[in-house]
C-alpha positions, -999 to +999 in steps of 0.1 A: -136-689+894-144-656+881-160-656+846-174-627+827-209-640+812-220-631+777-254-609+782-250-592+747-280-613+736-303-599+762-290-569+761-302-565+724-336-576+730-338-547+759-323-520+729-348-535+703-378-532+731-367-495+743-360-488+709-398-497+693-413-479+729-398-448+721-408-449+687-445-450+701-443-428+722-423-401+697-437-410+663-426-379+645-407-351+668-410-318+658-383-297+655-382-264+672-372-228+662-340-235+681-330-266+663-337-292+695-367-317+694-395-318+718-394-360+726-427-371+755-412-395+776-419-429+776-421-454+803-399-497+802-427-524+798-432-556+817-416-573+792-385-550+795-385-556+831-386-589+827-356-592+802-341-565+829-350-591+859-334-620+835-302-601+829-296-595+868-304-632+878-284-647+850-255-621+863-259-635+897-264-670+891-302-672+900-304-692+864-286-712+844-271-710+811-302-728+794-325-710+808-310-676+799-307-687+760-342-705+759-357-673+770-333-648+749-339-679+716-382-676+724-382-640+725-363-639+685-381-671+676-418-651+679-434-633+650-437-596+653 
């Protein structure tokens, strides 16, 4: 049985991770005479990765259900 599995959860946590790296590593851009922006790259994290690893062995049925939501439910239950 084919069943499409629910990763939207994890797949947040990876935006909100990329999301806060790029902020650090382009605090302000500055805008050029030409109306682009000069962004410096930034680089994933372990902890991307790992939510990255997650995602691919939850897709592939490495881990169960539980474990996929205990890890995605720690991750929002922590203090930033």
């Amino acid at each position: 049985m084919d069943v499409q599995k629910n990763t939207a959860a994890v797949d947040k946590i990876i935006s909100k991770l990329c999301l806060a790296e790029f902020k650090r590593a382009n605090p302000k851009p500055k805008i050029r005479k030409d109306g682009t922006f000069n962004y410096h790259p930034y680089s994933l994290t372990d902890e991307i990765n790992e939510f990255r690893q997650l995602k691919s062995d939850y897709i592939n049925d490495v881990i169960s259900e539980e474990e996929y939501k205990a890890a995605c439910l720690k991750f929002n239950m922590r203090r930033d």
